[in-house]
C-alpha positions in Angstrom: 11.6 5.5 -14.8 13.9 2.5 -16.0 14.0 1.3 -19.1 15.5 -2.4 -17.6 14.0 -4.7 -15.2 13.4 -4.6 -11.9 14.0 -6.5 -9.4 11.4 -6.6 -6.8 13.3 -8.6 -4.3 16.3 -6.0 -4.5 13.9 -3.0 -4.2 12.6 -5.1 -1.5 16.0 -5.2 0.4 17.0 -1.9 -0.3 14.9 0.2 2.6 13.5 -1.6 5.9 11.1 0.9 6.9 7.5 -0.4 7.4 4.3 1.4 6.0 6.5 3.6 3.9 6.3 2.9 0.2 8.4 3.2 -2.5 7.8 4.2 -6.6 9.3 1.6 -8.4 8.0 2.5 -11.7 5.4 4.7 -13.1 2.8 3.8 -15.9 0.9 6.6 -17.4 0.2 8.8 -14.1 -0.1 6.5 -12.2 3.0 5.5 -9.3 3.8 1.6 -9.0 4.9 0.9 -5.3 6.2 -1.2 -3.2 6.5 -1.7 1.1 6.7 -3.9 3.6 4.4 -4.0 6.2 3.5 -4.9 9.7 1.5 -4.5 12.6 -1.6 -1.8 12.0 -2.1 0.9 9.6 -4.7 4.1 10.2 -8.3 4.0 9.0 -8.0 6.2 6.2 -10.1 6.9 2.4 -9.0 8.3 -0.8 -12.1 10.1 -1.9 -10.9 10.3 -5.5 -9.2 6.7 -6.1 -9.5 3.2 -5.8 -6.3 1.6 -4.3 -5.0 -1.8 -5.7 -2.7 -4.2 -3.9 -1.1 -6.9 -4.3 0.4 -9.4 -1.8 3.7 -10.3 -3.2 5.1 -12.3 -0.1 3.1 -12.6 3.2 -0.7 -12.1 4.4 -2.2 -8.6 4.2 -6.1 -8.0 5.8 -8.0 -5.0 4.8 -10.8 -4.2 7.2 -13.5 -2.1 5.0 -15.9 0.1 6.4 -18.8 -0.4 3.7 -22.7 0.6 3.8 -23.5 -3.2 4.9 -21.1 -2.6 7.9 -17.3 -3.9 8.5 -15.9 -6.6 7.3 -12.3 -7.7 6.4 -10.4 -9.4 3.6 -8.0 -11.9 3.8 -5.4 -11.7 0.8 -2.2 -14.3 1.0 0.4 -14.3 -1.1 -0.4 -13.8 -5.1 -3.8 -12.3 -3.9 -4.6 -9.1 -5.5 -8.1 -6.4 -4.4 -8.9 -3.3 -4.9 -10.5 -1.2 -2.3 -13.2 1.2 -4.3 -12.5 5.2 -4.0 -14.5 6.5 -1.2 -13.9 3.5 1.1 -13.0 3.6 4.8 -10.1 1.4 5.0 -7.0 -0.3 7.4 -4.5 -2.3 6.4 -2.5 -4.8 8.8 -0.4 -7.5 8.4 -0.2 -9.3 11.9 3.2 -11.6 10.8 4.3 -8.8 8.1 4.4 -8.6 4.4 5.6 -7.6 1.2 3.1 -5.7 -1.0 2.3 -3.8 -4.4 0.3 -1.2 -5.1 -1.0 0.7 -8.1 -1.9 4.3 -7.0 -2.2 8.1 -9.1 1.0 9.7 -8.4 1.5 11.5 -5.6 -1.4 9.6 -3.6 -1.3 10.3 0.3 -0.7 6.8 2.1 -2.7 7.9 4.6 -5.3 8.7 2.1 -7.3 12.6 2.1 -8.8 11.2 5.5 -7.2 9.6 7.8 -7.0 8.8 11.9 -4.2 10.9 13.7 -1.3 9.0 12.1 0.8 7.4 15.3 4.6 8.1 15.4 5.6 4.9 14.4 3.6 5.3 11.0 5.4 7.0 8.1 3.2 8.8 5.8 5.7 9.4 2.8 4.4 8.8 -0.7 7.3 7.1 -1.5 10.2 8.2 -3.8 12.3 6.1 -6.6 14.6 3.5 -6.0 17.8 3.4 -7.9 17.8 -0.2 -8.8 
């Protein structure tokens, strides 16, 4: 962990891989990441966590499989949600973006279950960025 700022649009521009995020911080035990995104994620849950995000530059949709059916959210940018542990989730971002998430470290991006992850998916949980 630092102890000085960091810049989010540096850490940003340091890696170009999409649906691979990065640790830019802990707090407690819990990893504070960042990745860029585009195109489709997998449907995947984390039984044991929520998952918050945070559009920092872009659109991101989160289609939610809930006990009322599926529906999707729309965040833009500066929009924050939190899908609920136990949630049936995909990410996408049809025109890419730039997101923030707040996750217990070591949190499988592809949650505990997941669709067969394509090839063009990376399923890293991230590692720290020397800023």
């Amino acid at each position: 962990m630092s102890n000085e700022p960091i810049p989010l649009g540096k850490a940003l521009a340091s890696f170009d891989a999409l649906w691979s995020p990065r640790i830019v911080t802990s707090v407690n035990d819990y990893d504070v990441r960042i990745a860029k995104v585009e195109g489709e994620h997998v449907w995947h849950v984390h039984d044991d966590t929520d998952e918050f995000f945070l559009v920092l530059d872009g659109e991101l949709h989160i289609s939610l499989r809930e006990t009322d059916g599926e529906r999707t959210v729309l965040l833009p940018q500066g929009a924050v949600f939190t899908v609920p542990r136990g949630t049936e989730h995909k990410p996408y971002a049809p025109v890419g973006a730039a997101i923030l998430m707040f996750e217990p470290a070591g949190t499988p991006t592809v949650g505990d279950r997941h669709d067969e992850v394509p090839d063009h998916v990376e399923v890293t949980t991230g590692h720290p960025l020397n800023t």
